[in-house]
Biotite code that builds the C-alpha atoms (Angstrom):
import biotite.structure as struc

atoms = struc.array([
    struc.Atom([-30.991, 12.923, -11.359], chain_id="A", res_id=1, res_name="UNK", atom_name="CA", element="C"),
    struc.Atom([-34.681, 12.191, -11.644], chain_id="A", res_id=2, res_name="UNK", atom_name="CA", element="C"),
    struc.Atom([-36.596, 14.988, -9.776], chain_id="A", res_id=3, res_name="UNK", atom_name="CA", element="C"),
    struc.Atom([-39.967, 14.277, -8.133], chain_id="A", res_id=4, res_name="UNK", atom_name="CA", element="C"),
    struc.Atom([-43.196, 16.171, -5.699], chain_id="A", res_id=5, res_name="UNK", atom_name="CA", element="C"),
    struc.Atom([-44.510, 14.758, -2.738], chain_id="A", res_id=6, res_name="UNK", atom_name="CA", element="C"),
    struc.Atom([-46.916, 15.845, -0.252], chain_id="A", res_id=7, res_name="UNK", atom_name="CA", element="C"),
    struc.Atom([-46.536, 14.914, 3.695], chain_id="A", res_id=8, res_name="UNK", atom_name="CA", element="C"),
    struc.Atom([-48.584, 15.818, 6.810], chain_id="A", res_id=9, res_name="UNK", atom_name="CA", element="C"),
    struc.Atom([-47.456, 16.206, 10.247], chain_id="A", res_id=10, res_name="UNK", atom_name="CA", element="C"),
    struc.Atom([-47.970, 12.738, 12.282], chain_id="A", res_id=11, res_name="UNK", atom_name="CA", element="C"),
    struc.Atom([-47.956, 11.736, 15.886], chain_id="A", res_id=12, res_name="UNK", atom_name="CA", element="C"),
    struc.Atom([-45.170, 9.155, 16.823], chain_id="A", res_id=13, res_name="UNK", atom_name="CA", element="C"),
    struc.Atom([-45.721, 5.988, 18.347], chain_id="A", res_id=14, res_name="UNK", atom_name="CA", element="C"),
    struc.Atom([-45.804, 2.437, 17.054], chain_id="A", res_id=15, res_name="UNK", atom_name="CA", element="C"),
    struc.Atom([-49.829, 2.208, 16.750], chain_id="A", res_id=16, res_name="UNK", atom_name="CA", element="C"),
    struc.Atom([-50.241, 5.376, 14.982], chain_id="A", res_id=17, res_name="UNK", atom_name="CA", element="C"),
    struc.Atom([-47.477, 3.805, 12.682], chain_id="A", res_id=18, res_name="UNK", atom_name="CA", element="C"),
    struc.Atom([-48.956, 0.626, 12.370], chain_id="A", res_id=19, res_name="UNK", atom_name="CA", element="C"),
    struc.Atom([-52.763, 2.204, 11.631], chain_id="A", res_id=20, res_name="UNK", atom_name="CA", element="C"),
    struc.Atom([-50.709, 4.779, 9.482], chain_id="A", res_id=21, res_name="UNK", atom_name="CA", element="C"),
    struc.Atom([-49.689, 2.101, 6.974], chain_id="A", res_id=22, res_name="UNK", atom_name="CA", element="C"),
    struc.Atom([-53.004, -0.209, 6.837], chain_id="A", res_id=23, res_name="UNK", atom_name="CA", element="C"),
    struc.Atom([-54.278, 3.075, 5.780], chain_id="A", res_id=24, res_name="UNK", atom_name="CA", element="C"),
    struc.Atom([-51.903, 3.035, 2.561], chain_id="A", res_id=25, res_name="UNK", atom_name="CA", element="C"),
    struc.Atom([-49.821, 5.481, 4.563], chain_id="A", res_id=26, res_name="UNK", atom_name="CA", element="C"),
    struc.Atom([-45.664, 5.310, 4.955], chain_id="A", res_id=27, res_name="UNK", atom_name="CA", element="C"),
    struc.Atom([-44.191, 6.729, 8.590], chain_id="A", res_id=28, res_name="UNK", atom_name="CA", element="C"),
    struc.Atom([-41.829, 8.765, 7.892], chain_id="A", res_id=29, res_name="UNK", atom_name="CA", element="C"),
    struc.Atom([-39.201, 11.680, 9.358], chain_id="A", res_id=30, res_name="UNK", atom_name="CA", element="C"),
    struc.Atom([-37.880, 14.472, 7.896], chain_id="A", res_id=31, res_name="UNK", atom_name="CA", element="C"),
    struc.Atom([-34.404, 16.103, 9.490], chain_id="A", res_id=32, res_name="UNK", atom_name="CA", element="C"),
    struc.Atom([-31.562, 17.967, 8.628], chain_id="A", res_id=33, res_name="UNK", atom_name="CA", element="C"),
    struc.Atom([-28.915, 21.119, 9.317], chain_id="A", res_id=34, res_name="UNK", atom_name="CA", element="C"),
    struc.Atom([-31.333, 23.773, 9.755], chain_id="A", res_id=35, res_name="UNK", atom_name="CA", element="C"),
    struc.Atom([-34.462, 22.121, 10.528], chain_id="A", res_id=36, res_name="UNK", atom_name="CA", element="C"),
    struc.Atom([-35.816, 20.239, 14.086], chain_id="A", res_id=37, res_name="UNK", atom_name="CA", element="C"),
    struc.Atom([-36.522, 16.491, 13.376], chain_id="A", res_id=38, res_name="UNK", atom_name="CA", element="C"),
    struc.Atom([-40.664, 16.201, 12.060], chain_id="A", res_id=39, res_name="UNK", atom_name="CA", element="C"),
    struc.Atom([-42.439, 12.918, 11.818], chain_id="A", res_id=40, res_name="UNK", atom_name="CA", element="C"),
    struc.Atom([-44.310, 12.848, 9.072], chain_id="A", res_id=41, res_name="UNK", atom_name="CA", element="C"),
    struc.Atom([-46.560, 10.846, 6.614], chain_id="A", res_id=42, res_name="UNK", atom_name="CA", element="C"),
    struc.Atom([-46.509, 10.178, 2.854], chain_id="A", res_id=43, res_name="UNK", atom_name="CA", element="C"),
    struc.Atom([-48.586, 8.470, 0.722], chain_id="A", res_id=44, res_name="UNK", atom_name="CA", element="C"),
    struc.Atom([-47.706, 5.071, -0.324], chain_id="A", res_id=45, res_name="UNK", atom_name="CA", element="C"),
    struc.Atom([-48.516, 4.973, -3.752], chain_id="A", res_id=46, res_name="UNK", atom_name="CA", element="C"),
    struc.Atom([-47.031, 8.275, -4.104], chain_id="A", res_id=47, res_name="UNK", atom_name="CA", element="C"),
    struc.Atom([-43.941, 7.233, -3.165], chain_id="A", res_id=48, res_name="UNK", atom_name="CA", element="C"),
    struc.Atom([-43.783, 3.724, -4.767], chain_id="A", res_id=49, res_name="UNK", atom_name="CA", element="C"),
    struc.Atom([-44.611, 5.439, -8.339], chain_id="A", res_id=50, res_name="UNK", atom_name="CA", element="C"),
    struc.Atom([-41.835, 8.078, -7.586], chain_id="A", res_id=51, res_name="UNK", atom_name="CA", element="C"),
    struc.Atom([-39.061, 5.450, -7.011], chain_id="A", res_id=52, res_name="UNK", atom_name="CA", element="C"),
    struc.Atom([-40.192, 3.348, -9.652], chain_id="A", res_id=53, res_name="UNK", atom_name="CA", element="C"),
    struc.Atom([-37.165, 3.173, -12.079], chain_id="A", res_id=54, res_name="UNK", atom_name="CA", element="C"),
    struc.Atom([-33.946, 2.043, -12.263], chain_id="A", res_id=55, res_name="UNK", atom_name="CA", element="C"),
    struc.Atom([-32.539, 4.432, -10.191], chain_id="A", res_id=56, res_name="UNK", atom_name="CA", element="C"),
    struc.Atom([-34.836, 3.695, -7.171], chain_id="A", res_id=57, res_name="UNK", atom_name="CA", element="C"),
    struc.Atom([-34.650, 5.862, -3.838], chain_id="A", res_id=58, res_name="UNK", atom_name="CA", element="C"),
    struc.Atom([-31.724, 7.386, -5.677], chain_id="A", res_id=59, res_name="UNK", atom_name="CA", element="C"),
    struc.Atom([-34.042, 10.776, -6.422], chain_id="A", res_id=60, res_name="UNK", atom_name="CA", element="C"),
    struc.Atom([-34.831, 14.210, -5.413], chain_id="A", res_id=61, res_name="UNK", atom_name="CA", element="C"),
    struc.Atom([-38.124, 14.838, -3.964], chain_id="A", res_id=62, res_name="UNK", atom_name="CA", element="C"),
    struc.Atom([-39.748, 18.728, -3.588], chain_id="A", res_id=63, res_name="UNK", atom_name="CA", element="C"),
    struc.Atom([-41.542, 18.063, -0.540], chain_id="A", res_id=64, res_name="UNK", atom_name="CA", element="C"),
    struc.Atom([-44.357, 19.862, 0.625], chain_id="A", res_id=65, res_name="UNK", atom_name="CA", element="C"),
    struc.Atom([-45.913, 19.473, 4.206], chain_id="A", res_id=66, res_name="UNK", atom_name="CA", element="C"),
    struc.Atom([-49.786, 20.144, 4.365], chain_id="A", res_id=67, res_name="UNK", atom_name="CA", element="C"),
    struc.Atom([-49.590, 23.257, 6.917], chain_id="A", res_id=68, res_name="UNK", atom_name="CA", element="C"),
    struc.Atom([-46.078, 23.707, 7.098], chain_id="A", res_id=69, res_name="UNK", atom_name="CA", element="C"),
    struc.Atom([-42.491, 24.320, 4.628], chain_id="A", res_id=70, res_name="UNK", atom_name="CA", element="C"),
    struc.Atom([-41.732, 23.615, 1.111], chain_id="A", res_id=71, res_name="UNK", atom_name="CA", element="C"),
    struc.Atom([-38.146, 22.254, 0.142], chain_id="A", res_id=72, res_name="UNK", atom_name="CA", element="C"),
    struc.Atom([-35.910, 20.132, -1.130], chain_id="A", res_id=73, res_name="UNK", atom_name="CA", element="C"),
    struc.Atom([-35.307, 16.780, -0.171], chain_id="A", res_id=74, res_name="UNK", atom_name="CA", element="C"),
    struc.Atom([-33.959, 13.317, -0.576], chain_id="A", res_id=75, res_name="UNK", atom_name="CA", element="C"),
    struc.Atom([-34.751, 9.685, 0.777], chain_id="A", res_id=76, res_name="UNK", atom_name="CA", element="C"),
    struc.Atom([-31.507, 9.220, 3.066], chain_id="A", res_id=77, res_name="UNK", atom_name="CA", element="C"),
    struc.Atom([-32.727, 5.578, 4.216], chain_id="A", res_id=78, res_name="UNK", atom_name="CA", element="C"),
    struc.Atom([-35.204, 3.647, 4.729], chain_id="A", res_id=79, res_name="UNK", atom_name="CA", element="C"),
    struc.Atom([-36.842, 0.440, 6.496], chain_id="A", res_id=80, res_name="UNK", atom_name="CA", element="C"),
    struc.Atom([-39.049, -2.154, 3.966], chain_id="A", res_id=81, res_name="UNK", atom_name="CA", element="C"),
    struc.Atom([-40.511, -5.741, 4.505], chain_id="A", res_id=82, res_name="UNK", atom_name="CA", element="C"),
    struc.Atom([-38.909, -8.252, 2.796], chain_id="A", res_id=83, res_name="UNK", atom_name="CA", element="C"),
    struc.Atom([-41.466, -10.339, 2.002], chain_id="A", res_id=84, res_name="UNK", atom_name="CA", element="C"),
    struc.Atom([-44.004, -7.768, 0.927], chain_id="A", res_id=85, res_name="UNK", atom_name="CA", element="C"),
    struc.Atom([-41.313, -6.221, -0.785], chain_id="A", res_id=86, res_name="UNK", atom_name="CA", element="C"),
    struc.Atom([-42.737, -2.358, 0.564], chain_id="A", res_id=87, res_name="UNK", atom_name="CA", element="C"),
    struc.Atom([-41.665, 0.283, 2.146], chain_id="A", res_id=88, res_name="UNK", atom_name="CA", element="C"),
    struc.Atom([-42.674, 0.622, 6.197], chain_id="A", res_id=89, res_name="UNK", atom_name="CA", element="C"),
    struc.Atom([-40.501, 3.640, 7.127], chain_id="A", res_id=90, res_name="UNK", atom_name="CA", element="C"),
    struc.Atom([-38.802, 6.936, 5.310], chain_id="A", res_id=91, res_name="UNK", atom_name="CA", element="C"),
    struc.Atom([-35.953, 8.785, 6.239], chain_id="A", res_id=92, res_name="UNK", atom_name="CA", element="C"),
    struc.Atom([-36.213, 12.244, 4.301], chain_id="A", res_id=93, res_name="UNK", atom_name="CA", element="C"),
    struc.Atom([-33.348, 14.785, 4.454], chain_id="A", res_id=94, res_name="UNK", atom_name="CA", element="C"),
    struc.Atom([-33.682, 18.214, 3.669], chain_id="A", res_id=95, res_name="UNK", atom_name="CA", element="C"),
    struc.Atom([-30.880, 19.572, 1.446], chain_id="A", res_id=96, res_name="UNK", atom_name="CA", element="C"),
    struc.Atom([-29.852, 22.554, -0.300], chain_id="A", res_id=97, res_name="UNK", atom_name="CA", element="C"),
    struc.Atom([-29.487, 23.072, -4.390], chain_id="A", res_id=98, res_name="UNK", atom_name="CA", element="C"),
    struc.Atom([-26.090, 24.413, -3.500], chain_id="A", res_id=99, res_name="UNK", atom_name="CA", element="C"),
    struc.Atom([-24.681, 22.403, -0.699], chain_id="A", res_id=100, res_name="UNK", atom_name="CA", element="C"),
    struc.Atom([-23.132, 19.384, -2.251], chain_id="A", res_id=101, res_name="UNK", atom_name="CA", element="C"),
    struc.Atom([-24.066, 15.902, -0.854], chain_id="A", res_id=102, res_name="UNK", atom_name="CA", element="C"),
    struc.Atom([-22.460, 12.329, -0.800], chain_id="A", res_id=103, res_name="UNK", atom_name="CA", element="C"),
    struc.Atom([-24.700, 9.481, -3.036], chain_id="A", res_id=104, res_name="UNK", atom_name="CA", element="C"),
    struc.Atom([-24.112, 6.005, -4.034], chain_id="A", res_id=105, res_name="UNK", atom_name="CA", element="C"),
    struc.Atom([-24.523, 6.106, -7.859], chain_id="A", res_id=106, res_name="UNK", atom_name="CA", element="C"),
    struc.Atom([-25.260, 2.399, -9.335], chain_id="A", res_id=107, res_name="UNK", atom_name="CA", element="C"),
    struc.Atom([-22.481, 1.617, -12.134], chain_id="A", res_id=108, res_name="UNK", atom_name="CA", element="C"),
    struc.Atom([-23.918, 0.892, -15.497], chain_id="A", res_id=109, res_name="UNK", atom_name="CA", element="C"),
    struc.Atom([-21.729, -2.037, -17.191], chain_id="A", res_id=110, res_name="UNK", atom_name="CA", element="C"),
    struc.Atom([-21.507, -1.385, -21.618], chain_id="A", res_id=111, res_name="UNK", atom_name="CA", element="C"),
    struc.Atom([-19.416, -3.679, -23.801], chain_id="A", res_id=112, res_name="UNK", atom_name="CA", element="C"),
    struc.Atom([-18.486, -6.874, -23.594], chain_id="A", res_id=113, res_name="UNK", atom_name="CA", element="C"),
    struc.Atom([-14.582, -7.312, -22.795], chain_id="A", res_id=114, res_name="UNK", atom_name="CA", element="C"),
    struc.Atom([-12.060, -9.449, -24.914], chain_id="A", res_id=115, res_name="UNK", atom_name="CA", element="C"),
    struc.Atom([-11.748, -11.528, -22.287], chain_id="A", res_id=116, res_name="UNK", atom_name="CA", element="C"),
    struc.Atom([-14.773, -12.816, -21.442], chain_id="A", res_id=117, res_name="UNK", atom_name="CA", element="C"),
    struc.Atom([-15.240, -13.577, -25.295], chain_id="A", res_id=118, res_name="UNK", atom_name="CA", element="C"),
    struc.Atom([-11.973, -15.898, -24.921], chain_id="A", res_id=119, res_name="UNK", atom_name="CA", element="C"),
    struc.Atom([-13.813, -18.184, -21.836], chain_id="A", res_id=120, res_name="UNK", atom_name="CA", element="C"),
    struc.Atom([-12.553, -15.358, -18.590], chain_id="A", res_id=121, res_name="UNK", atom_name="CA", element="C"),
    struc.Atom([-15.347, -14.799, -16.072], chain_id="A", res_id=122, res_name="UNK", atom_name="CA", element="C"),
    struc.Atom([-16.698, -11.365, -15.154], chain_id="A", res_id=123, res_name="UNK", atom_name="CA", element="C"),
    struc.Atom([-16.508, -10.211, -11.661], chain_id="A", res_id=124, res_name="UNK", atom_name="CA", element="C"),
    struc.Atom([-18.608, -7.012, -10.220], chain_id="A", res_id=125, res_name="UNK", atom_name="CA", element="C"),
    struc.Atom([-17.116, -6.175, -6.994], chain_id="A", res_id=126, res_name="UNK", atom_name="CA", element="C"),
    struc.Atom([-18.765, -3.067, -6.226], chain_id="A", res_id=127, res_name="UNK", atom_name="CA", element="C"),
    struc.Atom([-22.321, -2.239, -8.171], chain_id="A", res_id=128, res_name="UNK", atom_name="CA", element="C"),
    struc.Atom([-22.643, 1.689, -6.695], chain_id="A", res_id=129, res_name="UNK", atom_name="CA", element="C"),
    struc.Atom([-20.153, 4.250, -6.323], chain_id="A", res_id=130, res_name="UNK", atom_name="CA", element="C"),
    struc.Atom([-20.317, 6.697, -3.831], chain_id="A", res_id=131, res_name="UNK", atom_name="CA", element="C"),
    struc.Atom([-19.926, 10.268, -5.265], chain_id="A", res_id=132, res_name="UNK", atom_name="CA", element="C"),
    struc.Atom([-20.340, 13.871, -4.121], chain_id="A", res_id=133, res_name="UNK", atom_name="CA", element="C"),
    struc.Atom([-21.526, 16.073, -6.068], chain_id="A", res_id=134, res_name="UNK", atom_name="CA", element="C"),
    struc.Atom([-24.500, 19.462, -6.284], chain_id="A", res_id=135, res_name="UNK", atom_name="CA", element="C"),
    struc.Atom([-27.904, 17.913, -5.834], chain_id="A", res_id=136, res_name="UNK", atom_name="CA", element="C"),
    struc.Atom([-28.562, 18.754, -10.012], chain_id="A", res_id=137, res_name="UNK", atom_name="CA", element="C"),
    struc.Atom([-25.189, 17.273, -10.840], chain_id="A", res_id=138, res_name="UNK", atom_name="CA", element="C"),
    struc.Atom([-25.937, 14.086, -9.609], chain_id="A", res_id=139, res_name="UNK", atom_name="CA", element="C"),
    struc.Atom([-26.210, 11.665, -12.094], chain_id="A", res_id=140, res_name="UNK", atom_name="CA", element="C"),
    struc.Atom([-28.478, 8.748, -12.443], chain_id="A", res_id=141, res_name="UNK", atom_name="CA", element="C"),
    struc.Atom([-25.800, 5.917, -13.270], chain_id="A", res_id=142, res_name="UNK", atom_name="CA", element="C"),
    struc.Atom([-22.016, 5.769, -13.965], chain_id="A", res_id=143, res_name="UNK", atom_name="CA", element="C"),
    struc.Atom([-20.810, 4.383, -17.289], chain_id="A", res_id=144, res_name="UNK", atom_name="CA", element="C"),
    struc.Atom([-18.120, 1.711, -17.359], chain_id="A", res_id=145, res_name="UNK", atom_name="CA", element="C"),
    struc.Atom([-16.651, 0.814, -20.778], chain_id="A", res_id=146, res_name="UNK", atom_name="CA", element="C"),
    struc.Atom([-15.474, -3.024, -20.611], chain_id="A", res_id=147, res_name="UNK", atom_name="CA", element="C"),
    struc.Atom([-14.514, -3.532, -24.072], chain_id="A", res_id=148, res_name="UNK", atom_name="CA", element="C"),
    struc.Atom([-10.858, -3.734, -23.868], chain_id="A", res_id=149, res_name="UNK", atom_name="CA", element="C"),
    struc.Atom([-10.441, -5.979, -20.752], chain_id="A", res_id=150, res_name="UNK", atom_name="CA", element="C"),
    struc.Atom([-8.020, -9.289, -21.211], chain_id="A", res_id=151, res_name="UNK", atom_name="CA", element="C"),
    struc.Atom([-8.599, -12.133, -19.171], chain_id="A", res_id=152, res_name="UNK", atom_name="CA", element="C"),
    struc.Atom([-6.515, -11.155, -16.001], chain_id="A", res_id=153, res_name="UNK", atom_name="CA", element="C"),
    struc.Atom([-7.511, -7.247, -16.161], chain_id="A", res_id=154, res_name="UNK", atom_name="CA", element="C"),
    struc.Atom([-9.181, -5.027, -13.384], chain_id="A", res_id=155, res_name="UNK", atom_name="CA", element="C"),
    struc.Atom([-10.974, -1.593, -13.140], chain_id="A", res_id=156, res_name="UNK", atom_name="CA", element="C"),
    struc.Atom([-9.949, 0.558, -10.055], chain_id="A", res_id=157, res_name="UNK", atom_name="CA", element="C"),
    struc.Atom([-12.812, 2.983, -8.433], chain_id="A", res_id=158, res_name="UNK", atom_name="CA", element="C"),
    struc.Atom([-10.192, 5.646, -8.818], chain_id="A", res_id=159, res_name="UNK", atom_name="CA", element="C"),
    struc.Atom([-9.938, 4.795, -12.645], chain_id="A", res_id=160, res_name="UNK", atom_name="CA", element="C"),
    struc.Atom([-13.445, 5.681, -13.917], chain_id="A", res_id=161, res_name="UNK", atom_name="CA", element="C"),
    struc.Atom([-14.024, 8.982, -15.381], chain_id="A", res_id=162, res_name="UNK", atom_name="CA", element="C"),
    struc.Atom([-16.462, 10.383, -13.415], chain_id="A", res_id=163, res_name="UNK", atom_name="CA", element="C"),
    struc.Atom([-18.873, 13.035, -15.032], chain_id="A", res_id=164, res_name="UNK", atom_name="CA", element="C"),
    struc.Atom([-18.441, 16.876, -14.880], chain_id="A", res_id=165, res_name="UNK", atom_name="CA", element="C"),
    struc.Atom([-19.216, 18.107, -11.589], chain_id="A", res_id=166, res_name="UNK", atom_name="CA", element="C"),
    struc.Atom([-18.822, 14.947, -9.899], chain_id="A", res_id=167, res_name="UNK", atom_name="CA", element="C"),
    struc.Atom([-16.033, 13.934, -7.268], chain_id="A", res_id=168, res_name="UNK", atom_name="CA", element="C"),
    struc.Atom([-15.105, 11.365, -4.855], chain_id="A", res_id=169, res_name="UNK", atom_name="CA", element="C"),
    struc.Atom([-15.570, 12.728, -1.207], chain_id="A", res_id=170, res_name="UNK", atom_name="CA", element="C"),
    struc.Atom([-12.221, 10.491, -0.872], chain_id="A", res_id=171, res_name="UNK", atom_name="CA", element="C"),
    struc.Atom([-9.560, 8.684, -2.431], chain_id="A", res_id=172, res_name="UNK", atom_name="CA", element="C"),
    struc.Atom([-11.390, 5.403, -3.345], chain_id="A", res_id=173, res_name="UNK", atom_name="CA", element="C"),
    struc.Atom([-8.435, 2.711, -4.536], chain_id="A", res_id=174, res_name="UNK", atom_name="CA", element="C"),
    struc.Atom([-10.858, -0.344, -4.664], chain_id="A", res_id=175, res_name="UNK", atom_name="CA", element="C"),
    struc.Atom([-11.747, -2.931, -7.031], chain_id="A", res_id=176, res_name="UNK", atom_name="CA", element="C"),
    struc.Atom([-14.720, -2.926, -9.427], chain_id="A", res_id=177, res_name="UNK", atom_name="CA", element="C"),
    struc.Atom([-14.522, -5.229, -11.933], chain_id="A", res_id=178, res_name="UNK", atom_name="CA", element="C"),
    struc.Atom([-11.956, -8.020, -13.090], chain_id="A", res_id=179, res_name="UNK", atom_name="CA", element="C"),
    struc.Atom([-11.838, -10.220, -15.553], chain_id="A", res_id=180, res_name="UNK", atom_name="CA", element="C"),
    struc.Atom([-10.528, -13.880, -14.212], chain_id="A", res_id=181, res_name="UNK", atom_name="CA", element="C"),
    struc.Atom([-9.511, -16.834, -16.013], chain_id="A", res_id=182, res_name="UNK", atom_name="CA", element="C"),
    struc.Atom([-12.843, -19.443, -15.840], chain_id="A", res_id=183, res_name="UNK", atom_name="CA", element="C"),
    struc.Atom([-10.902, -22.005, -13.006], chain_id="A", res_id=184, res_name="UNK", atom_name="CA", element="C"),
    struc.Atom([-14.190, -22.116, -10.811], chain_id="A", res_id=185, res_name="UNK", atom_name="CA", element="C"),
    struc.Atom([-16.190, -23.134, -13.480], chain_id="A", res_id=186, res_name="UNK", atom_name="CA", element="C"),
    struc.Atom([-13.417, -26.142, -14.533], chain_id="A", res_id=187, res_name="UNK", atom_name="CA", element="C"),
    struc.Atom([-12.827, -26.877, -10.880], chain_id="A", res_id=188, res_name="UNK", atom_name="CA", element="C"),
    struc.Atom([-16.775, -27.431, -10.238], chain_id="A", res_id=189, res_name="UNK", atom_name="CA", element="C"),
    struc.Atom([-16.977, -29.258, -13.696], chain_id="A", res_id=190, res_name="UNK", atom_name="CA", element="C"),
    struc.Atom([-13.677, -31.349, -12.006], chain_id="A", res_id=191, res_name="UNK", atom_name="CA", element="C"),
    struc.Atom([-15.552, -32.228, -9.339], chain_id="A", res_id=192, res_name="UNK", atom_name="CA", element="C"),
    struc.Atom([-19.126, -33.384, -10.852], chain_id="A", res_id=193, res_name="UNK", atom_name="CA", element="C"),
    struc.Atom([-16.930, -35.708, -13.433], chain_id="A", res_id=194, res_name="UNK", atom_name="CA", element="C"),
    struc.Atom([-15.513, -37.387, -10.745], chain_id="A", res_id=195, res_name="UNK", atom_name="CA", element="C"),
    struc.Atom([-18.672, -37.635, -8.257], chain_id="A", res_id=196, res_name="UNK", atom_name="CA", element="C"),
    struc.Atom([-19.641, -41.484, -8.338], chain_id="A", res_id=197, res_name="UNK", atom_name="CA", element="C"),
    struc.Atom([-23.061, -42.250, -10.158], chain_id="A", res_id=198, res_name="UNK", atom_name="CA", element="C"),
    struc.Atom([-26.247, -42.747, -8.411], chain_id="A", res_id=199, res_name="UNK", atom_name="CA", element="C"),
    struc.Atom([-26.701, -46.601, -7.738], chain_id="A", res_id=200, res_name="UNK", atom_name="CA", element="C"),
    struc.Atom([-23.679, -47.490, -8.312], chain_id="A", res_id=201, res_name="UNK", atom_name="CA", element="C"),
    struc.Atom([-21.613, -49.668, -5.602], chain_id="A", res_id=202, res_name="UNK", atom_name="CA", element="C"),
    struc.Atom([-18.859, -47.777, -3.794], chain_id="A", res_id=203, res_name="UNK", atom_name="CA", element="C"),
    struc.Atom([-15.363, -49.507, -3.807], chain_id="A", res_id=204, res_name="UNK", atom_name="CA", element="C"),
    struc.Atom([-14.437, -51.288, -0.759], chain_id="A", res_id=205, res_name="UNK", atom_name="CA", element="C"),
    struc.Atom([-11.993, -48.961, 2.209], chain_id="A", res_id=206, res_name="UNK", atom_name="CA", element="C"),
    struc.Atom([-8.456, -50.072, 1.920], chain_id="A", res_id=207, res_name="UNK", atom_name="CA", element="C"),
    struc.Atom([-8.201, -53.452, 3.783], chain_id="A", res_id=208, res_name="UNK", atom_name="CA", element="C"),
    struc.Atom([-11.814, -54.086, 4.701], chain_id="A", res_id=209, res_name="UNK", atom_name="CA", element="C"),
    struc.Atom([-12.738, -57.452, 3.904], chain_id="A", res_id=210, res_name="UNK", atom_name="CA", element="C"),
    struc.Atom([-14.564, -58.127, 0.503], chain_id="A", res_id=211, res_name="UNK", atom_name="CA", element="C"),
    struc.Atom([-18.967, -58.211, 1.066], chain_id="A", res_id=212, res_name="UNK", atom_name="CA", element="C"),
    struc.Atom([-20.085, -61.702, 1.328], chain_id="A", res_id=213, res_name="UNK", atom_name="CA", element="C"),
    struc.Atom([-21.401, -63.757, -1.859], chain_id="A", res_id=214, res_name="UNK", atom_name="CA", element="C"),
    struc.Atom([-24.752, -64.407, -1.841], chain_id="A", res_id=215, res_name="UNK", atom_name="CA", element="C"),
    struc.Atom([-26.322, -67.641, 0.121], chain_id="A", res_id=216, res_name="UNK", atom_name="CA", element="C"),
    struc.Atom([-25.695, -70.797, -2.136], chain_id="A", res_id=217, res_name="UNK", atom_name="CA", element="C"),
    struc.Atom([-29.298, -72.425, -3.043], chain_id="A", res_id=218, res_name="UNK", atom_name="CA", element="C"),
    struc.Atom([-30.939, -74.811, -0.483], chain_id="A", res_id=219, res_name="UNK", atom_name="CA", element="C"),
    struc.Atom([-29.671, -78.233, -1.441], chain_id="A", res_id=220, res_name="UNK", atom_name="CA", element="C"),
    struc.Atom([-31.685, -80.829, -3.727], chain_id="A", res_id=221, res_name="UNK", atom_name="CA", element="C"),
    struc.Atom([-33.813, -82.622, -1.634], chain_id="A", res_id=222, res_name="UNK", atom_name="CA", element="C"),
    struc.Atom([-33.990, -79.885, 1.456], chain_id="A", res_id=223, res_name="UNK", atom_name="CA", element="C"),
    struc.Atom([-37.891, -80.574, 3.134], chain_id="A", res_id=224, res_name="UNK", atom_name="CA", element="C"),
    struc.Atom([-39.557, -77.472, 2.720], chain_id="A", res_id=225, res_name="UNK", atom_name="CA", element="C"),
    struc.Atom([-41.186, -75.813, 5.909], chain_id="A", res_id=226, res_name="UNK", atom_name="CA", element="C"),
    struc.Atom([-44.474, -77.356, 6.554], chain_id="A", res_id=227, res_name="UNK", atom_name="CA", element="C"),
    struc.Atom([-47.718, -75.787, 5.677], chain_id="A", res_id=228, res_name="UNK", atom_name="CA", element="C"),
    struc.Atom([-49.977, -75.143, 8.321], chain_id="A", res_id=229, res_name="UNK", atom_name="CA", element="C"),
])
C-alpha cells in the first residue's frame, strides 16, 4: 500500500474559515480516532492531490505531521469533493496503528480475457472494490482476478478469490463479482432498432380507421380563375 507525508496545522472551525481556508489552496480537514480527541485541521491542497494521484487514489497511508503538535500514522477515512471541479473540499483523517488491523475497500484488478466473452458472452462487474481487513503494511494496492477460464454462463463469488497473505474478510462475503452472460441485451436492443419504422416514412393506418383522403381532383377545364385586383 502506497505510503505518503503530509503536513497539517491546527484550524479554527466554522464555515468562513473553511471557505477562506480553501481559496487559499487549503483543504478543511479533521483528524480523529481511538486514542486521540477530534482536531480540525488543514492540509495543503496540492499536497494532497499529488499524494492520491494514482490508481489507487485515497486508498493510502499518510505519516502525518501537525505543525506544533503529534506525529503518526494515518489514513483518509472519507471525504467530501465538488463534482464539477472535480477537488477535494473536506478530509476525514483517521489515526491508526501499524499493528491494529483495519477494514479497506481494495479495487479488483480484472487480467485475462475469459472463453466466453471470446465466443459473443458479455462481461458483467458487479462489485469493482472488495472490502478487506488486514495490518496497515499488508494492505494491498489492488486484488487480482484471473478471468481466463470463464464460459458464457459462469460467475466469480467474493468468497472465491484468493486473497493475498495477510489479508482477510472482516466477514463472510457470498456476493457476486463477475459473470459472464450470454449477449441477449445486445440482440434484444438490435431486435428492437430493426423493427423501429424509418424516419419519413408513413405509419400504417389503426385497425378500422378509415383510409386518409386522396388528394383534391384538379379544378375543372374551364373553372374562372379568381380575379386579379
Amino acid at each position: 500500500m502506497k505510503r505518503v507525508a503530509l503536513t497539517a496545522e491546527t484550524r479554527e472551525a466554522g464555515k468562513g474559515v473553511s471557505k477562506k481556508l480553501r481559496s487559499d489552496g487549503q483543504i478543511p480537514a479533521v483528524l480523529y480516532g481511538r486514542s486521540i480527541e477530534p482536531v480540525s485541521i488543514v492540509v495543503n491542497r496540492k499536497e494532497v492531490e499529488a499524494a492520491v494521484k494514482g490508481s489507487q487514489g485515497t486508498n493510502i497511508l499518510i505519516d502525518l505531521s501537525i505543525k506544533g503538535g503529534e506525529s503518526g500514522l494515518a489514513r483518509i477515512r472519507d471525504y467530501q469533493a465538488d463534482p464539477f471541479k472535480r477537488e477535494f473540499l473536506h478530509l476525514d483523517f483517521q489515526a491508526i496503528s501499524i499493528t491494529d488491523k483495519i477494514e479497506v475497500e481494495v479495487p479488483i484488478e480484472i487480467t485475462g480475457k475469459s472463453v466466453g466473452v471470446k465466443e459473443g458472452g458479455v462481461l458483467e462487474q458487479m462489485r469493482r472494490t472488495l472490502l478487506v481487513k488486514a495490518l496497515p503494511d499488508r494492505i494491498p494496492a489492488s486484488i487480482a482476478l484471473d478471468i481466463t477460464d470463464l464460459n458464457i454462463g459462469d460467475s466469480v463469488h467474493a468468497d472465491e478469490i484468493k486473497l493475498p497473505e495477510g489479508v482477510e474478510y472482516p466477514s463472510k462475503m457470498n456476493y457476486a463479482v463477475v459473470a459472464v452472460v450470454p449477449p441477449t441485451k445486445v440482440e434484444e436492443v438490435a431486435a428492437v432498432t430493426a423493427a423501429a419504422p424509418v424516419e419519413g416514412a408513413a405509419a400504417a393506418p389503426a385497425e378500422g380507421a378509415a383510409a386518409a383522403a386522396p388528394a383534391a381532383a384538379p379544378a375543372k377545364e374551364g373553372t374562372a380563375e379568381a380575379k386579379k385586383e
